[in-house]
N, C-alpha and C positions, 0 to 999 in steps of 0.2 A: 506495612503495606507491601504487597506483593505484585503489583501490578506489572505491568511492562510496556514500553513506551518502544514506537518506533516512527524514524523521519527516515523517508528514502526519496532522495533527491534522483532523478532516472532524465537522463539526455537522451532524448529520442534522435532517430538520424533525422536529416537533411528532412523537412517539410511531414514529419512521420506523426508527429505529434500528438493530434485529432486524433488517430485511430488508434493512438498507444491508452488515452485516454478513456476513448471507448472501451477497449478491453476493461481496463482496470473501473469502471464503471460498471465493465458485469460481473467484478469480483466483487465490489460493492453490494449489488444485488445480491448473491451469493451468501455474504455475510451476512445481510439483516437476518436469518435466521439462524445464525450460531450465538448462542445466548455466552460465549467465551470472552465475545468482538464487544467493545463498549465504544469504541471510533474507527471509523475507517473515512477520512474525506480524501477526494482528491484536487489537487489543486494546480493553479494554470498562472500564469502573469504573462501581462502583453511586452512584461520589457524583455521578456525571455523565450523567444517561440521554440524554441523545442526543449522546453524544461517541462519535468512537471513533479513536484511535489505530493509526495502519499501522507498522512498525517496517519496511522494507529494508536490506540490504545487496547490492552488487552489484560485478561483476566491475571498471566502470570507468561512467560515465554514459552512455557511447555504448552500452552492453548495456543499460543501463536506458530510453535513447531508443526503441533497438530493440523492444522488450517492448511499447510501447504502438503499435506500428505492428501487431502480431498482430490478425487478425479474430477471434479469440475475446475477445482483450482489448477493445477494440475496442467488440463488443457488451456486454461488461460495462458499460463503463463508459459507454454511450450507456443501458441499465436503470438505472444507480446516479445519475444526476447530477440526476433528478428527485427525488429523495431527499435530496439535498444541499443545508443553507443556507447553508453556509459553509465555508471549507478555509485553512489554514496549512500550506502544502508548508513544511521546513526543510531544503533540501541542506546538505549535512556532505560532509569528506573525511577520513575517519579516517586516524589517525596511529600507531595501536599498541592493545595490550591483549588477555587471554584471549578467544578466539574467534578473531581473525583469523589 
């Protein structure tokens, strides 16, 4: 299996949160039409107000290199990084389990 798995944990600043989400919500959108992307959610918790967790999964990492060379993407994430205090990319390579 060649897949490629990513968690990126992202601290938005002070009260930023909401619209850090936003963005990464129209990268969401974005992706439903890259047949590479087989997950992209994003995720929130109330014990954590300026956290927000990305969940991927992807065809193999070189689809997922590709994905950030996109000009929509691109623009997204040149809007979102003002927004950002902090980031914890986690690459994984998954190995088995429901879903895949």
């Amino acid at each position: 299996m060649n897949k490629f798995a990513m968690y990126g944990k992202l601290t938005a600043l002070p009260g930023k949160r909401d619209e850090l989400v936003g963005i990464l919500l129209e990268a969401a959108d974005i992706l439903q039409s890259n047949a590479n992307c087989d997950l992209y959610i994003v995720n929130v918790s109330d014990d954590y107000p300026d956290t927000v967790w990305v969940t991927e999964l992807w065809k193999d990492q070189e689809a997922h290199a590709a994905s950030l060379a996109d000009t929509k993407v691109l623009e997204l994430l040149q809007r979102g990084r003002p927004l950002i205090a902090g980031g914890e990319p986690l690459q994984l390579r998954p190995v088995g389990g429901k879903g895949l």
